[in-house]
Every structure is written in C-alpha cells, then in structure tokens.
mmCIF entry with sequence, helices, sheets and N, C-alpha, C, O atoms, coordinates in Angstrom:
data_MODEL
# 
_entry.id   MODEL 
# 
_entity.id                         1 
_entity.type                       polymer 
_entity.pdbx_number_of_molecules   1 
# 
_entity_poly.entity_id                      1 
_entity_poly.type                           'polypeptide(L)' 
_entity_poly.nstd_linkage                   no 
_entity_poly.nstd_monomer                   no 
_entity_poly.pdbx_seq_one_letter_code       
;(UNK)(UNK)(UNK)(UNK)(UNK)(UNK)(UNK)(UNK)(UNK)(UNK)(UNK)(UNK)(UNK)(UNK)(UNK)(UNK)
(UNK)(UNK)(UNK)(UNK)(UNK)(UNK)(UNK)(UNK)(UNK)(UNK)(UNK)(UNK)(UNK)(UNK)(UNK)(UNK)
(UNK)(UNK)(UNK)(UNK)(UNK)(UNK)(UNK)(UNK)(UNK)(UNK)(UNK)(UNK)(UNK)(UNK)(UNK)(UNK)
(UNK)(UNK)
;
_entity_poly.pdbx_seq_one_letter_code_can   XXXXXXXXXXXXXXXXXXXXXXXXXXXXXXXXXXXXXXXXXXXXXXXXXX 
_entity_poly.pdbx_strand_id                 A 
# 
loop_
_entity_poly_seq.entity_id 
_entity_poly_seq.num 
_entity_poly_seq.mon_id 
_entity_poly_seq.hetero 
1 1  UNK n 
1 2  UNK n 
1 3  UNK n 
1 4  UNK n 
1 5  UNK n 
1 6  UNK n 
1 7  UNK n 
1 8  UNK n 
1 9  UNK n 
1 10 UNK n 
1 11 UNK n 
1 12 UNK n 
1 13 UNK n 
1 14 UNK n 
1 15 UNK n 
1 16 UNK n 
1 17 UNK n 
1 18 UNK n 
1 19 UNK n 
1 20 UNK n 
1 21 UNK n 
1 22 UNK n 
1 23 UNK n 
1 24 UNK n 
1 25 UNK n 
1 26 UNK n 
1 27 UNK n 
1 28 UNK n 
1 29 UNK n 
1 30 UNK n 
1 31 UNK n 
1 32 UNK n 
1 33 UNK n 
1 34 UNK n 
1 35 UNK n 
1 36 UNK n 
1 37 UNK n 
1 38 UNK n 
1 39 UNK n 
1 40 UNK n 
1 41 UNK n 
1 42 UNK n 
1 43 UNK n 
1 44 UNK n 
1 45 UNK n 
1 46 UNK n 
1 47 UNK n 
1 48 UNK n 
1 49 UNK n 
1 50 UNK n 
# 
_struct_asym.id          A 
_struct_asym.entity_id   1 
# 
loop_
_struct_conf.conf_type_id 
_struct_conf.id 
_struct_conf.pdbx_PDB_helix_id 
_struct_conf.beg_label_comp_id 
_struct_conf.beg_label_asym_id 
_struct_conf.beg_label_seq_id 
_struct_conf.pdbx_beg_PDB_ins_code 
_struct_conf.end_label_comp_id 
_struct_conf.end_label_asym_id 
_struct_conf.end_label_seq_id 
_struct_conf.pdbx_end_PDB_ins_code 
_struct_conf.beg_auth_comp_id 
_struct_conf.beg_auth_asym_id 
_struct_conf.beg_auth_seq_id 
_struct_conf.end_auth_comp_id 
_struct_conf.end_auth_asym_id 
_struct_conf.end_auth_seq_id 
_struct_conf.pdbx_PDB_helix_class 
_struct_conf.details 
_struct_conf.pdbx_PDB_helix_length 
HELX_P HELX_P1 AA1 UNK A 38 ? UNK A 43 ? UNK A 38 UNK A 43 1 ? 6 
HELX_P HELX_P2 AA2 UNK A 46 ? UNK A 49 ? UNK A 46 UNK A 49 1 ? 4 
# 
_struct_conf_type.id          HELX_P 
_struct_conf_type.criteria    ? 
_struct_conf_type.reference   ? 
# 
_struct_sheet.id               AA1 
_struct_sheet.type             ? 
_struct_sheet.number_strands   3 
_struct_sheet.details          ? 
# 
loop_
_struct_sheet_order.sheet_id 
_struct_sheet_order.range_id_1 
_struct_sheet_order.range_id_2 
_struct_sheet_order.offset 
_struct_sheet_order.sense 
AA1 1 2 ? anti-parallel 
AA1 2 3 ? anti-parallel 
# 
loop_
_struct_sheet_range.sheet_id 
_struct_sheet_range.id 
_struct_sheet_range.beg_label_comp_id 
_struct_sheet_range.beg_label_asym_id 
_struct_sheet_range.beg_label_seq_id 
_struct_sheet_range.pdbx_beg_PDB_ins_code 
_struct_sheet_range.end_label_comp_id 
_struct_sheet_range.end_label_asym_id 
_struct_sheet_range.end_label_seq_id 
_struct_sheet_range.pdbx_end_PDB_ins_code 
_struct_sheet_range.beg_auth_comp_id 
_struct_sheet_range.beg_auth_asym_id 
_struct_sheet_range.beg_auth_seq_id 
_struct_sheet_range.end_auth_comp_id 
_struct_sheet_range.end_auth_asym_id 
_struct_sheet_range.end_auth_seq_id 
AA1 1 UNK A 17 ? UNK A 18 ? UNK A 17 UNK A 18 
AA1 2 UNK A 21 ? UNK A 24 ? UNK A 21 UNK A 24 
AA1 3 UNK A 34 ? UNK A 37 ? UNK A 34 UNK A 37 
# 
loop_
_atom_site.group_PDB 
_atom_site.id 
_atom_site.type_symbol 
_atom_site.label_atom_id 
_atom_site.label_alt_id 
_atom_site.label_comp_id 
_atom_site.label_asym_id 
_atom_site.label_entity_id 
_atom_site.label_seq_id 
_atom_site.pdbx_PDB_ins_code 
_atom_site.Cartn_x 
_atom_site.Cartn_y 
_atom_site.Cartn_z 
_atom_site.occupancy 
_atom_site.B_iso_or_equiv 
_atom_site.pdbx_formal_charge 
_atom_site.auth_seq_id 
_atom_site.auth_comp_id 
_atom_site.auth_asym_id 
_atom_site.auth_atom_id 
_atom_site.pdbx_PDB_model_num 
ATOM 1   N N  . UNK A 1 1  ? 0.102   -35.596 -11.368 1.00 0.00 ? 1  UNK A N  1 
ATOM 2   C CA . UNK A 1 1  ? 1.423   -35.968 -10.962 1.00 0.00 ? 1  UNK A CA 1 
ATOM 3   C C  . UNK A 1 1  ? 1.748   -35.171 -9.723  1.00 0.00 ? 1  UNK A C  1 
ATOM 4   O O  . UNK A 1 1  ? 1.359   -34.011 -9.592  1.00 0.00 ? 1  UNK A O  1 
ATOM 5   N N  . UNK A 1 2  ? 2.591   -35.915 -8.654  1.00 0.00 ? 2  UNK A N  1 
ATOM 6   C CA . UNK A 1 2  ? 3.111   -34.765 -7.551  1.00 0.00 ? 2  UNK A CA 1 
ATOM 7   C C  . UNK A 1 2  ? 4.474   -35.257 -7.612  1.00 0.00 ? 2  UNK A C  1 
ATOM 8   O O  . UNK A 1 2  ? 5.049   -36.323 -7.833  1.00 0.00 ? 2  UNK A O  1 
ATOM 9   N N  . UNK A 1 3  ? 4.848   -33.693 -7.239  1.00 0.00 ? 3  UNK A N  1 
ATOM 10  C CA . UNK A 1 3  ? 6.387   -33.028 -7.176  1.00 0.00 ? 3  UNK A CA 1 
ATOM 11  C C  . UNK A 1 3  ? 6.994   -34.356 -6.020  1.00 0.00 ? 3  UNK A C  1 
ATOM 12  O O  . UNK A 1 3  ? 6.506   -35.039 -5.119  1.00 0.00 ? 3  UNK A O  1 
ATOM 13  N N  . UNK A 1 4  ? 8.209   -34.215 -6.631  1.00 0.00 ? 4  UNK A N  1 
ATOM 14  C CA . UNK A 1 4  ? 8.822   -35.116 -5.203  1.00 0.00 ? 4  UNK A CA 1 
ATOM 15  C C  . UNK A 1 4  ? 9.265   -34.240 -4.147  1.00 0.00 ? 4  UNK A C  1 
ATOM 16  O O  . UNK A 1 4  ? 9.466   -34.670 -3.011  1.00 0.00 ? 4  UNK A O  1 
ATOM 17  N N  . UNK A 1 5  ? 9.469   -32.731 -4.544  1.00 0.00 ? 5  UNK A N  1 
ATOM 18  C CA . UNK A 1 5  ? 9.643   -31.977 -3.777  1.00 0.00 ? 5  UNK A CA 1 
ATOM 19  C C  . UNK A 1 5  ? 8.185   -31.527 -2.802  1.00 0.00 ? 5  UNK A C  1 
ATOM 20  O O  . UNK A 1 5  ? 8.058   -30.583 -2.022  1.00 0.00 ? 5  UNK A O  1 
ATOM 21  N N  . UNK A 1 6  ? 7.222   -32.566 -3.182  1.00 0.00 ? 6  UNK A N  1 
ATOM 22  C CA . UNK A 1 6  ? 5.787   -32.162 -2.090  1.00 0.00 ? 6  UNK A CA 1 
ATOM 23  C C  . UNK A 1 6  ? 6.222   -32.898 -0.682  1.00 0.00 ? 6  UNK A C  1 
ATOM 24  O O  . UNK A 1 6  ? 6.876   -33.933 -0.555  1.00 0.00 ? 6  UNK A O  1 
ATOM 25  N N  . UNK A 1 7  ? 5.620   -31.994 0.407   1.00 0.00 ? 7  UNK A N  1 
ATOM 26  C CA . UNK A 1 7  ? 5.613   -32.609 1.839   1.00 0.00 ? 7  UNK A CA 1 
ATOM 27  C C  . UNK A 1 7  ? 4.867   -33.424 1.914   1.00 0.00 ? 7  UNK A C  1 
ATOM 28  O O  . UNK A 1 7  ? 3.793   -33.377 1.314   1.00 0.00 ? 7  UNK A O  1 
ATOM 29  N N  . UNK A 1 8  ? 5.361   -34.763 2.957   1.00 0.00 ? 8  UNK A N  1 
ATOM 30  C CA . UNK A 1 8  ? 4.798   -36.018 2.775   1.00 0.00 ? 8  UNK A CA 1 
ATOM 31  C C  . UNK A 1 8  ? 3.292   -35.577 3.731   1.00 0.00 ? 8  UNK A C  1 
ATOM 32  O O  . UNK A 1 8  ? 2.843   -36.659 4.109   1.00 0.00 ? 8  UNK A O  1 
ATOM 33  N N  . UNK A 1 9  ? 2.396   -34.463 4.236   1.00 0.00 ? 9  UNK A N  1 
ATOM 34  C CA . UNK A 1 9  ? 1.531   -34.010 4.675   1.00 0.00 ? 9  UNK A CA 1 
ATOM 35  C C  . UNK A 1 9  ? 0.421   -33.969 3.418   1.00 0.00 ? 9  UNK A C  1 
ATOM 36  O O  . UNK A 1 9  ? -0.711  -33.541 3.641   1.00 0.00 ? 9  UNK A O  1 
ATOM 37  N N  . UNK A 1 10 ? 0.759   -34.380 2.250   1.00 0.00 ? 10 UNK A N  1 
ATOM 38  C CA . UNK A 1 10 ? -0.073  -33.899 1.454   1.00 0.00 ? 10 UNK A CA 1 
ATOM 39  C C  . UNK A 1 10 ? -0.195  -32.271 1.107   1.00 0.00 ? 10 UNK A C  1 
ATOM 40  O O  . UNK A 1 10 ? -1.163  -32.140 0.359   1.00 0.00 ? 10 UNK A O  1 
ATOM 41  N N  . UNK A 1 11 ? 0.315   -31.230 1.326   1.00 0.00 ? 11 UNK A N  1 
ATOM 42  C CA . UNK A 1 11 ? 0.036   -30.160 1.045   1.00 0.00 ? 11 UNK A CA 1 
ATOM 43  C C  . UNK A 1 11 ? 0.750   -29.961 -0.452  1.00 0.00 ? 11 UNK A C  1 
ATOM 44  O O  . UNK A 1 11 ? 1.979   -29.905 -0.418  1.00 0.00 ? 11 UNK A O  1 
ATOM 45  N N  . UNK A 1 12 ? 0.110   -29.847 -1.770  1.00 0.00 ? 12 UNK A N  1 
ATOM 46  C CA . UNK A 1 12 ? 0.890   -29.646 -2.653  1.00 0.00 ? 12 UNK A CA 1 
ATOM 47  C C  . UNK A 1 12 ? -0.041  -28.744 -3.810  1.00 0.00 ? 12 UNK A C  1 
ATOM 48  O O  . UNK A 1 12 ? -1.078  -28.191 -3.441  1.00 0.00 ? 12 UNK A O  1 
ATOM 49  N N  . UNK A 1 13 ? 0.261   -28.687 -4.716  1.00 0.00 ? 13 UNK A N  1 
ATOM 50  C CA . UNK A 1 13 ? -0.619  -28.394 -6.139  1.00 0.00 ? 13 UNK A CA 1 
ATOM 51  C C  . UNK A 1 13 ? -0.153  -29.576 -6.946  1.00 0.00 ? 13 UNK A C  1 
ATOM 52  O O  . UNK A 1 13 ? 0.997   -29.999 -7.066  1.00 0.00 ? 13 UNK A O  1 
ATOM 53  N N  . UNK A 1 14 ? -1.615  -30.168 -7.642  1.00 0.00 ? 14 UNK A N  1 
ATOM 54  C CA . UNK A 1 14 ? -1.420  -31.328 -8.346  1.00 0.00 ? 14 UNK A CA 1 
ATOM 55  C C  . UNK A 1 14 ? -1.768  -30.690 -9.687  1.00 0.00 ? 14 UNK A C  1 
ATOM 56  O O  . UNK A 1 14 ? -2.346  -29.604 -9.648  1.00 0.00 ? 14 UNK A O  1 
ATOM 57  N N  . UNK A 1 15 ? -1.459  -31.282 -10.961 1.00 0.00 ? 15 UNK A N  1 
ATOM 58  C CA . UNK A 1 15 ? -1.068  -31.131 -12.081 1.00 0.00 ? 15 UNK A CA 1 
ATOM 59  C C  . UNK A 1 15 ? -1.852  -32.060 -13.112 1.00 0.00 ? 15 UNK A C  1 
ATOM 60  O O  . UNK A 1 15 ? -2.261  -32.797 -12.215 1.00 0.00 ? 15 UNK A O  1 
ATOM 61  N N  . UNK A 1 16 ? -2.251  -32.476 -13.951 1.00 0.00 ? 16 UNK A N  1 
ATOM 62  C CA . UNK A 1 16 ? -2.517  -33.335 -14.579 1.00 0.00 ? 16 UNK A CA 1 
ATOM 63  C C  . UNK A 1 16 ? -2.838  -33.151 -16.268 1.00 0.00 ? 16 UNK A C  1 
ATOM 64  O O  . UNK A 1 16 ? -3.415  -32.117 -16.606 1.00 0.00 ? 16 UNK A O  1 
ATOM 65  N N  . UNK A 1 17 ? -2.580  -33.842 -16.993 1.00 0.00 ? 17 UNK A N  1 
ATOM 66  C CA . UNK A 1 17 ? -2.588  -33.472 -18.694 1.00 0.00 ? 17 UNK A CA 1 
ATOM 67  C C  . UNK A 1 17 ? -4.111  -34.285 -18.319 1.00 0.00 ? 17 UNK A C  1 
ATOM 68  O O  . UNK A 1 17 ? -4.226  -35.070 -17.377 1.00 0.00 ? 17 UNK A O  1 
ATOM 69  N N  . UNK A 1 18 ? -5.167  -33.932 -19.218 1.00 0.00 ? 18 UNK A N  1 
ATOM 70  C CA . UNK A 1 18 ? -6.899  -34.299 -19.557 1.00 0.00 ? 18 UNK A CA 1 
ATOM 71  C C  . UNK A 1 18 ? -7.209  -33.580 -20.949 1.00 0.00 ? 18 UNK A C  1 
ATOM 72  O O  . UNK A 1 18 ? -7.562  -32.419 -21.154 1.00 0.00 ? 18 UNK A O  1 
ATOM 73  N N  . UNK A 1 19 ? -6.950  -34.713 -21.919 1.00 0.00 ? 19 UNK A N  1 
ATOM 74  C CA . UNK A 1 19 ? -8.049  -34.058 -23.329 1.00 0.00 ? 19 UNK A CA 1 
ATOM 75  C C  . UNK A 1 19 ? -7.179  -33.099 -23.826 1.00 0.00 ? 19 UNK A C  1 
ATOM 76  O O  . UNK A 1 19 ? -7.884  -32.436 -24.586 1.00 0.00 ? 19 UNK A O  1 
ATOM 77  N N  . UNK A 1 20 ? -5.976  -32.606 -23.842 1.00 0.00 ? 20 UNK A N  1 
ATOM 78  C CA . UNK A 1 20 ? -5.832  -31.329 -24.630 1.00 0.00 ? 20 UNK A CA 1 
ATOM 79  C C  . UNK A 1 20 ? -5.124  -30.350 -23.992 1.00 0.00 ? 20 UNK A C  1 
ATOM 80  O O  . UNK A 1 20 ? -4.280  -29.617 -24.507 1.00 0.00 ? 20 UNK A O  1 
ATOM 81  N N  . UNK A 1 21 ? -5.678  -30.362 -22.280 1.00 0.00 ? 21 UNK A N  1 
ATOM 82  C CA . UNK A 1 21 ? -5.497  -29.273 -21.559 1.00 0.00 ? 21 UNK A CA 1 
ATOM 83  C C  . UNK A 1 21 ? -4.892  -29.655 -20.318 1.00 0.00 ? 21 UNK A C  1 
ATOM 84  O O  . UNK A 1 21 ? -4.806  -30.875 -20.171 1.00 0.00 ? 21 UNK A O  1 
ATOM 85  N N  . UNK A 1 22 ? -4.410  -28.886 -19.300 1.00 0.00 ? 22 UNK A N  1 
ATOM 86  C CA . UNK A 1 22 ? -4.179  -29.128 -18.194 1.00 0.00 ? 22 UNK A CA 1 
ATOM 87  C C  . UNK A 1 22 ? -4.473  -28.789 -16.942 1.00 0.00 ? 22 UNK A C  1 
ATOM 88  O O  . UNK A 1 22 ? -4.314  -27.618 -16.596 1.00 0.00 ? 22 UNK A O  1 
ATOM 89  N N  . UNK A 1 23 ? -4.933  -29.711 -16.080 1.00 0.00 ? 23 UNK A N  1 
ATOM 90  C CA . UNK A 1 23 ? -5.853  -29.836 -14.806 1.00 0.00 ? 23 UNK A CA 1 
ATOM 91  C C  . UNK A 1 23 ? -5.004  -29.388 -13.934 1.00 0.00 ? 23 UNK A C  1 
ATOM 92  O O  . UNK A 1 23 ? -3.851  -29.811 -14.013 1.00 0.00 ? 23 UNK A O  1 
ATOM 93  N N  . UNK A 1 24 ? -5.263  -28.661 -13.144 1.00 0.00 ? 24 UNK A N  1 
ATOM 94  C CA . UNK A 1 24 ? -4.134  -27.801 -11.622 1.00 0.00 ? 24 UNK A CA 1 
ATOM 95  C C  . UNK A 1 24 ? -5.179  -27.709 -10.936 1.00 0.00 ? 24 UNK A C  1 
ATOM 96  O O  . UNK A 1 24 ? -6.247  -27.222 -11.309 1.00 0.00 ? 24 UNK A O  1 
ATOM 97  N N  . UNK A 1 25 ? -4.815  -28.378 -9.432  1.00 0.00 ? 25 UNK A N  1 
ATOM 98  C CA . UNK A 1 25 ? -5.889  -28.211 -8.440  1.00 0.00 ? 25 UNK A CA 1 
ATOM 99  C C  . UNK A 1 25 ? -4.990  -28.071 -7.015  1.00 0.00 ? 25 UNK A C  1 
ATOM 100 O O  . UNK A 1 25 ? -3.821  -28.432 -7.148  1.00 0.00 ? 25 UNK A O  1 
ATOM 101 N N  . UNK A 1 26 ? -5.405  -27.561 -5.571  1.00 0.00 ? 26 UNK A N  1 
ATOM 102 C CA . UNK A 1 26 ? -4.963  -27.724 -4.537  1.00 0.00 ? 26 UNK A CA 1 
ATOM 103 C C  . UNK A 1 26 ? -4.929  -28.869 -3.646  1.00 0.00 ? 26 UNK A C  1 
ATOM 104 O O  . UNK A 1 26 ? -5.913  -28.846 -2.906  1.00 0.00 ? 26 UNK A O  1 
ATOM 105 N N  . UNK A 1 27 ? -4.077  -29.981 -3.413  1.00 0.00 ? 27 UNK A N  1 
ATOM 106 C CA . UNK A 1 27 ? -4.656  -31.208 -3.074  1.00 0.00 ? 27 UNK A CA 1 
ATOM 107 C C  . UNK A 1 27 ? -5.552  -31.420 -2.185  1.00 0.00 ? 27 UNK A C  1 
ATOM 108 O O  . UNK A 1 27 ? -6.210  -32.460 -2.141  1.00 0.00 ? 27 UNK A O  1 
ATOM 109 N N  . UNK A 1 28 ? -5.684  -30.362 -1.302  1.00 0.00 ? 28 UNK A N  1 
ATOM 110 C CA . UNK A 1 28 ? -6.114  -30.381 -0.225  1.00 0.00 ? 28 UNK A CA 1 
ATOM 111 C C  . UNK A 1 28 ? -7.930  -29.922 -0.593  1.00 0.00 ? 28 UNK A C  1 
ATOM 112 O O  . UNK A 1 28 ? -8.804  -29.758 0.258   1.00 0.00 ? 28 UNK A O  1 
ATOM 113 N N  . UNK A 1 29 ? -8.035  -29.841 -1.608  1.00 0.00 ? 29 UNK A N  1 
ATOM 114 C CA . UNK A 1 29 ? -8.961  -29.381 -2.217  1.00 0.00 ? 29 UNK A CA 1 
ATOM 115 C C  . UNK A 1 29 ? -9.672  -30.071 -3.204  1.00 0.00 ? 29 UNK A C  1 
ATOM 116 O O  . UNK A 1 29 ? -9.515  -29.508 -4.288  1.00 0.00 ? 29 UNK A O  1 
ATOM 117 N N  . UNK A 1 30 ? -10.382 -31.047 -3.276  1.00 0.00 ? 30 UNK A N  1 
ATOM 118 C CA . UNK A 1 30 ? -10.990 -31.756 -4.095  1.00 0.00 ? 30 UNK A CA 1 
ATOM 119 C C  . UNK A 1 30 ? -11.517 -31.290 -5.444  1.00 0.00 ? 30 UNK A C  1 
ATOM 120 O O  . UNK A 1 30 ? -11.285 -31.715 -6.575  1.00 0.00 ? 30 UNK A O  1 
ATOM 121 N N  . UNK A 1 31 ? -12.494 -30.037 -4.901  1.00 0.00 ? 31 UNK A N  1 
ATOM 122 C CA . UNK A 1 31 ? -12.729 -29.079 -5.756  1.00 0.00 ? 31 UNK A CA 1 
ATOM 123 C C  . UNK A 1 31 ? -13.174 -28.952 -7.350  1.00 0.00 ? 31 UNK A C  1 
ATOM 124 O O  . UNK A 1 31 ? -13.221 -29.921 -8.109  1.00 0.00 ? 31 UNK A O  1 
ATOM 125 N N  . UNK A 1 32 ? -13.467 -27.689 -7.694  1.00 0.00 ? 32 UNK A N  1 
ATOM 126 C CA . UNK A 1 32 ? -12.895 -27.856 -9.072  1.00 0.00 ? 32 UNK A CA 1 
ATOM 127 C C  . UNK A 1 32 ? -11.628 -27.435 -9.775  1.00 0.00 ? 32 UNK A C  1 
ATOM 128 O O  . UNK A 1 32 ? -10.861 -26.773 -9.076  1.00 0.00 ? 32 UNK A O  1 
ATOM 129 N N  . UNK A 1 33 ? -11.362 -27.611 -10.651 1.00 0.00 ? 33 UNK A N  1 
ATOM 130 C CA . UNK A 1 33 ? -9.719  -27.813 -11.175 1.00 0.00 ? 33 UNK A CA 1 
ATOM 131 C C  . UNK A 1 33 ? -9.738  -26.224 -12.343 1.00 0.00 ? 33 UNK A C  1 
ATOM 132 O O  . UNK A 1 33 ? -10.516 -25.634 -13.093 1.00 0.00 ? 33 UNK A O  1 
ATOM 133 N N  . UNK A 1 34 ? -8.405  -26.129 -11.867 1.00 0.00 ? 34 UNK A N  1 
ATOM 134 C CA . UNK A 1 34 ? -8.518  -24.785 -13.214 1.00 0.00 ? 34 UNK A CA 1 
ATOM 135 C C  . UNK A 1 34 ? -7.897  -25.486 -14.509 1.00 0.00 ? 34 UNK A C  1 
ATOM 136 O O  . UNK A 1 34 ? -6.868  -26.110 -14.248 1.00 0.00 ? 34 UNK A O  1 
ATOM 137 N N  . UNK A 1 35 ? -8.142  -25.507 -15.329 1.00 0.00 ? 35 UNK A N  1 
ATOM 138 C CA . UNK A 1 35 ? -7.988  -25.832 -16.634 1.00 0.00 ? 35 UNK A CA 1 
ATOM 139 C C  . UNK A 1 35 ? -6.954  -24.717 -17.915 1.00 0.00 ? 35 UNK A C  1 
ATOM 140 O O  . UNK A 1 35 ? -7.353  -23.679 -18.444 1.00 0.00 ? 35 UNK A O  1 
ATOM 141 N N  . UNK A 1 36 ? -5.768  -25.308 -18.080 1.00 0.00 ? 36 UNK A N  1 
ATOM 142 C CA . UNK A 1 36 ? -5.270  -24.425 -18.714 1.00 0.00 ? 36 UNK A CA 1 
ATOM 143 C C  . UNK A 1 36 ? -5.024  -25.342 -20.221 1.00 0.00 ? 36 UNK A C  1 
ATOM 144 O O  . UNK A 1 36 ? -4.854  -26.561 -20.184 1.00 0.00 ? 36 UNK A O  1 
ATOM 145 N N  . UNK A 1 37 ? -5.037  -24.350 -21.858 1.00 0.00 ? 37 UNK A N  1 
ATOM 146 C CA . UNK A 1 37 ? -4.619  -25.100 -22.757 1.00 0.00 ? 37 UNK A CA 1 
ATOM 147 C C  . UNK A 1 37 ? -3.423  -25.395 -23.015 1.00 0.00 ? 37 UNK A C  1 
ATOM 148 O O  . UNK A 1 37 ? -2.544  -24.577 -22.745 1.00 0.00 ? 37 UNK A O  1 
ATOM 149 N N  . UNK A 1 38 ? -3.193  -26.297 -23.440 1.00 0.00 ? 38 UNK A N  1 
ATOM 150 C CA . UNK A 1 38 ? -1.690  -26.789 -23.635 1.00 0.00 ? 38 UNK A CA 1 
ATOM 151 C C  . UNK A 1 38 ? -0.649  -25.469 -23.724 1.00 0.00 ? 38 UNK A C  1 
ATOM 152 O O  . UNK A 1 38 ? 0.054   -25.079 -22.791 1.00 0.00 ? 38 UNK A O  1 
ATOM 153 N N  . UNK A 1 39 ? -0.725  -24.823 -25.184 1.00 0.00 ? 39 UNK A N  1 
ATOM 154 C CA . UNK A 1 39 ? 0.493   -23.239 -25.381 1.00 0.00 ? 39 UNK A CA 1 
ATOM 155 C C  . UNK A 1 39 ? 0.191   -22.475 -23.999 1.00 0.00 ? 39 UNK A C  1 
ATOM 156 O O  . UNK A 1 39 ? 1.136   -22.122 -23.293 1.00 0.00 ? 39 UNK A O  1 
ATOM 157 N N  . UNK A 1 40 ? -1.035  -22.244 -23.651 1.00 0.00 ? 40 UNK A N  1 
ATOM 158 C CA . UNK A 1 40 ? -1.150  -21.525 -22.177 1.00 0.00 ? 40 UNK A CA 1 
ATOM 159 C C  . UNK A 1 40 ? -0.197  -22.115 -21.397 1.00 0.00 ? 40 UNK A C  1 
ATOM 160 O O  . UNK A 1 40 ? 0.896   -21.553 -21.482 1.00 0.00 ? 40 UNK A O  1 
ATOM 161 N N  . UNK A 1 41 ? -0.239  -23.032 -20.685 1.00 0.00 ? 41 UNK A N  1 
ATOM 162 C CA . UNK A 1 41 ? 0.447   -23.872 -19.775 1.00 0.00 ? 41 UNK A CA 1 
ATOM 163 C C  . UNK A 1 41 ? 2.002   -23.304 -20.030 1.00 0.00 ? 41 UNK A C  1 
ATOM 164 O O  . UNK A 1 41 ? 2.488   -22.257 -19.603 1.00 0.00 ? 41 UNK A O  1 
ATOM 165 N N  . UNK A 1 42 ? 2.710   -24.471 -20.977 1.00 0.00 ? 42 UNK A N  1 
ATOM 166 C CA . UNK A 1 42 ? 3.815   -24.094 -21.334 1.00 0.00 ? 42 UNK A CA 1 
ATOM 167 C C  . UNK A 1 42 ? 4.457   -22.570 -21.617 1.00 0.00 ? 42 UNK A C  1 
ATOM 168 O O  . UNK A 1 42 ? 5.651   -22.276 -21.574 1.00 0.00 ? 42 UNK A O  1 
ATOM 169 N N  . UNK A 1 43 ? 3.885   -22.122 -21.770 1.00 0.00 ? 43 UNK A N  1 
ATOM 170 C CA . UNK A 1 43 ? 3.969   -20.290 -21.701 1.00 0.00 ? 43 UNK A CA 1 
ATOM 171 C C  . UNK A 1 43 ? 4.103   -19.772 -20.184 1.00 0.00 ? 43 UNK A C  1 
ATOM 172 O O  . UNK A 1 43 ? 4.866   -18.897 -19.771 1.00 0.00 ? 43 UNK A O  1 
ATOM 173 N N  . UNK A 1 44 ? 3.332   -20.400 -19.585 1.00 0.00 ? 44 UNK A N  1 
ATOM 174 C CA . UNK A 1 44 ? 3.385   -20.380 -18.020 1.00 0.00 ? 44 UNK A CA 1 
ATOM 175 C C  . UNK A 1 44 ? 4.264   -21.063 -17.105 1.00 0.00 ? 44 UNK A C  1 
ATOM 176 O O  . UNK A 1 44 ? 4.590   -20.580 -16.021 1.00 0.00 ? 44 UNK A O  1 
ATOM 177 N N  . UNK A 1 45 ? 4.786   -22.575 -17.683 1.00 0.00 ? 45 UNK A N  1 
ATOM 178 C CA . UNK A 1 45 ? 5.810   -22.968 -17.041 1.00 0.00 ? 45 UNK A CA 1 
ATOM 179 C C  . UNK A 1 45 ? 7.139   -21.988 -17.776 1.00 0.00 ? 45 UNK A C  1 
ATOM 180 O O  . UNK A 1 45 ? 8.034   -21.568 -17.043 1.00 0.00 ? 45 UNK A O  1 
ATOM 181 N N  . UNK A 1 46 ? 7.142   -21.789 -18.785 1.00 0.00 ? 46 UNK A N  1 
ATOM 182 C CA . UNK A 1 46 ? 8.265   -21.103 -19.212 1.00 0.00 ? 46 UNK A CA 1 
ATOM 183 C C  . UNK A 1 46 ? 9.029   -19.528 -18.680 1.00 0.00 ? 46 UNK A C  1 
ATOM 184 O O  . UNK A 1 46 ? 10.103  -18.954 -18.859 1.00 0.00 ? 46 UNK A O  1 
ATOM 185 N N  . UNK A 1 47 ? 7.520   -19.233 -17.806 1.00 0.00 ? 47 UNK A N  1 
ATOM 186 C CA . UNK A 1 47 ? 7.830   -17.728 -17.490 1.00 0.00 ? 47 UNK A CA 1 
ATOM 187 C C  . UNK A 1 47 ? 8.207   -17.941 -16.117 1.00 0.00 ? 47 UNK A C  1 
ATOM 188 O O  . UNK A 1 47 ? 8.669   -17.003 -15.467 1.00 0.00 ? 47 UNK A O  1 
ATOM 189 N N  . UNK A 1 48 ? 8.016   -19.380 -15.482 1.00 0.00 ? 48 UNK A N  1 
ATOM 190 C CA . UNK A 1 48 ? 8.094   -19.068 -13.871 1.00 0.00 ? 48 UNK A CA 1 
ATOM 191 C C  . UNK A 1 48 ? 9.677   -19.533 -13.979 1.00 0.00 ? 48 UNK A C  1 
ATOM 192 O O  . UNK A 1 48 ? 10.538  -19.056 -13.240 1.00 0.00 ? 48 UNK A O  1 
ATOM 193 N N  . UNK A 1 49 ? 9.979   -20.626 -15.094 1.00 0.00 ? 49 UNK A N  1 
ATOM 194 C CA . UNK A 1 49 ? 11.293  -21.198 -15.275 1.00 0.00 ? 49 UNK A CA 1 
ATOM 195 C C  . UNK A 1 49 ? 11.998  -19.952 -15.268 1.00 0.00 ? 49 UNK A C  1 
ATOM 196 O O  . UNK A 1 49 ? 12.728  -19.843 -14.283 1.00 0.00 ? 49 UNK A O  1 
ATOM 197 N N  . UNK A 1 50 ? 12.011  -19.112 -15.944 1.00 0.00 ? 50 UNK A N  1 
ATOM 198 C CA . UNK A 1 50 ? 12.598  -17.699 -16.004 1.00 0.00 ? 50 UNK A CA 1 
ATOM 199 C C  . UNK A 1 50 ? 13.385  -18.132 -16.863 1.00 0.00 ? 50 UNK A C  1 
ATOM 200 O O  . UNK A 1 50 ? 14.220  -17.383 -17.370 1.00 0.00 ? 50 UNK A O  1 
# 
C-alpha cells in the first residue's frame, strides 16, 4: 500500500501484509523486503503512533 502522503516522485516506504507477516521495502529499491510478524509490526506502529 502507499501513503497518500507519498511524493508523486515515487520516493516512499511501501508496506504490504504476505502470509502472516509484513513486507516493508524502499520503493526505490526493488530489493529485498524486511519482514516483520504481525504483534512485531503493530508494537511498532504503536510506538511511533506514540
């Protein structure tokens, strides 16, 4: 998924739910993806939410 708050340049971090876990990559970056588990994740959006 991308933010609507991403610049229309493509520069963003993309996001994606896969199997269980969740895919975060640099768009600009094909790459490989870091993989976080679901409670990970949400533990992580929860701490940046403050």
């Amino acid at each position: 998924m991308k933010s609507s708050r991403s610049h229309a340049n493509g520069n963003c971090v993309e996001v994606a739910a896969s199997a269980g876990t969740i895919a975060v990559r640099d768009s600009k970056d094909p790459g490989p993806r870091l993989r976080f588990a679901g409670p990970a994740w949400r533990a992580f959006v929860a701490r940046i939410k403050g």
